[in-house]
N, C-alpha and C positions, 0 to 999 in steps of 0.2 A: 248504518244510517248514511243515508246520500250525505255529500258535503256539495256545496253551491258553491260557483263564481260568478263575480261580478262581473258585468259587459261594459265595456270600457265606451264611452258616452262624452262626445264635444261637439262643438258644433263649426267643423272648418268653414263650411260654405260660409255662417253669417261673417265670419270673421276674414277669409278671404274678399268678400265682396264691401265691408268696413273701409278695408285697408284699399280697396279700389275703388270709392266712392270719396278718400280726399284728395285725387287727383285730379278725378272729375268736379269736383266744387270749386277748386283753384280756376280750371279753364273754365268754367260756368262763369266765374265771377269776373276773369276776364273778355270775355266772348259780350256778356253785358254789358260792361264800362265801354269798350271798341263799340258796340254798334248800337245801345239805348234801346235794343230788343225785351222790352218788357215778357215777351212770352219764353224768353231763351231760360230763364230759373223755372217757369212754370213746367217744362218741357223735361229740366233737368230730373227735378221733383219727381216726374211722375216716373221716370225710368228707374230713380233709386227705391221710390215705393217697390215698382216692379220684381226689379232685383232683389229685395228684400224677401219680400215674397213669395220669390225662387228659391231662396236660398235656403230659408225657413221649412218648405217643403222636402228639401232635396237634403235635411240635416234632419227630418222628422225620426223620430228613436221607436223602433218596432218593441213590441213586447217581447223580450229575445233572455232564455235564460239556461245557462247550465248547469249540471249538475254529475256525481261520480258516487259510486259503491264498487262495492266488490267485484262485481258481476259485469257491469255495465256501465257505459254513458248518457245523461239524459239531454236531449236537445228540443229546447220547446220553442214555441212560438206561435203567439199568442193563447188560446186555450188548446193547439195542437201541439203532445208530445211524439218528440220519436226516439226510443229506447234503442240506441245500442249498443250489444254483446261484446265486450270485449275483445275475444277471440274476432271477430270481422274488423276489428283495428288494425290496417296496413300500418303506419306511423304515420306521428303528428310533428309538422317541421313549422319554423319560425319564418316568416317574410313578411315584409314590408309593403306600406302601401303599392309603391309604384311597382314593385316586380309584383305583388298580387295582380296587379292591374294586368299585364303585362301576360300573367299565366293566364288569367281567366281568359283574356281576347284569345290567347294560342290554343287553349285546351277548345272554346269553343269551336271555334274556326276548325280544328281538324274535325270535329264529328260533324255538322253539316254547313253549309252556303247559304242557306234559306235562312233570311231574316227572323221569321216568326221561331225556325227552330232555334237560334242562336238566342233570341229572347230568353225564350224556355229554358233554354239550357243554363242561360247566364244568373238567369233567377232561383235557378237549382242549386246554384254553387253558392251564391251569396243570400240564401234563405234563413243563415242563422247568422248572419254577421251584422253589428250595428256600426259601424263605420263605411260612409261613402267613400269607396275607391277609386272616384272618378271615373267610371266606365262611360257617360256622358257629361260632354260638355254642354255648356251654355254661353258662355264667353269666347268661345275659338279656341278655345285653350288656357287662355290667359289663368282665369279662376284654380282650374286644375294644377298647371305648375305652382303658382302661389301654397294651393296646400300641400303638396311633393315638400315646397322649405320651406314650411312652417314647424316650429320645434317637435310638434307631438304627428305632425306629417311621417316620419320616420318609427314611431312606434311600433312594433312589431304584433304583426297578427298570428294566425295559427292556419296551417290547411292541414286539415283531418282527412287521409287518404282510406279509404274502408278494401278490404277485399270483395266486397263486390262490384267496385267498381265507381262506388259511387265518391264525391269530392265534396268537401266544405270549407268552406272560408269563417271562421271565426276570431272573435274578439273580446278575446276576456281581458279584464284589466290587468292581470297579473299571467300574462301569456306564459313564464316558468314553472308555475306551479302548477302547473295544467299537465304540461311536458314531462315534471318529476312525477306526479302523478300517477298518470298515464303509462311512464316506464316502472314506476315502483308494482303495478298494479298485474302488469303484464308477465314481471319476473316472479312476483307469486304462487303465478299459475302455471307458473313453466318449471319451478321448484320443487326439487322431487321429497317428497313425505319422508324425512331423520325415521332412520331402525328406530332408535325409542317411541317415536311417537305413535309408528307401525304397531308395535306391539303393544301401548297403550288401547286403540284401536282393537285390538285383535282381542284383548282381556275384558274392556265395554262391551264388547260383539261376539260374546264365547261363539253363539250360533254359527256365526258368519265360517269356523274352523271347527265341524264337529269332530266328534273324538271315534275311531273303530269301534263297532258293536263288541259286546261283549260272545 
């Protein structure tokens, strides 16, 4: 029976742009008293709607789920799954937002220069992950450092390296047990079959060892 994890789910952007919307009301509130500009809070307003809006977008939680048996990895999304084999498991290491961040731009960047392809490729990597790792800004930057130090900014994700080549970025809530998992799962299979159990085997299966004709 598969066993499921939970995809670790917050919402940094609203919360970055919170904490950057009572700076903004302080100098809102003074910029008004200084100059009697009735339109300068209207103006304000509308940017923080704006910003809201962004934020809310750009923290939106894909339908993203995992799962483990014997055999295999399940990675879904939305009503597409993609099963895989364990044997095509390079290994699964722990990183962090900003060095995810950091690999995805380098790993893109070496396979091609073409924007549309860097797109593609970027969306490849992070197809099963539900944490923004800031790959785009909106703020100049500002927003994106803000969740780097934010307490659950440092959480650790997963990048699931396959032999064929291909790369994922995930995020389960419990990124250890993923990892134990995954090694317990791998050492099974590489586990050579105990003499006793051989020849419980071989006495279930007389056929498999028949005996010299008479």
């Amino acid at each position: 029976m598969a066993k499921r994890y939970r995809t670790r789910r917050y919402r940094s952007n609203l919360t970055a742009w919170s904490w950057t919307c009572v700076p903004l009301g302080v100098g809102v509130l003074v910029a008004t008293v200084l100059t009697g500009n009735k339109w300068v809070p209207l103006v304000a307003l509308s940017v923080v709607a704006v910003g809201f809006a962004i934020a809310w977008w750009r923290d939106r939680i894909p339908d993203i789920t995992y799962g483990m048996d014997r055999e295999k990895m399940t990675l879904g999304r939305g009503g597409i799954r993609r099963e895989v084999p364990l044997e095509e498991v390079m290994d699964v290491n722990l990183i962090d937002r900003s060095a995810a961040r950091q690999y995805v731009q380098r790993t893109v960047r070496s396979q091609s220069t073409e924007r549309r392809e860097m797109r593609k490729a970027t969306r490849a990597l992070l197809r099963y992950c539900t944490v923004d790792i800031g790959m785009a800004s909106l703020s100049f930057g500002i927003g994106r450092s803000m969740i780097d130090r934010l307490p659950n900014g440092k959480d650790d994700l997963l990048l699931l390296r396959l032999r064929t080549g291909e790369q994922f970025l995930l995020s389960p809530q419990y990124p250890h047990d993923v990892i134990t998992a995954v090694d317990h799962m791998i050492l099974d299979r590489h586990r050579p079959v105990p003499i006793a159990r051989a020849q419980q085997l071989a006495v279930a299966h007389p056929l498999a060892h028949p005996q010299g004709g008479a």
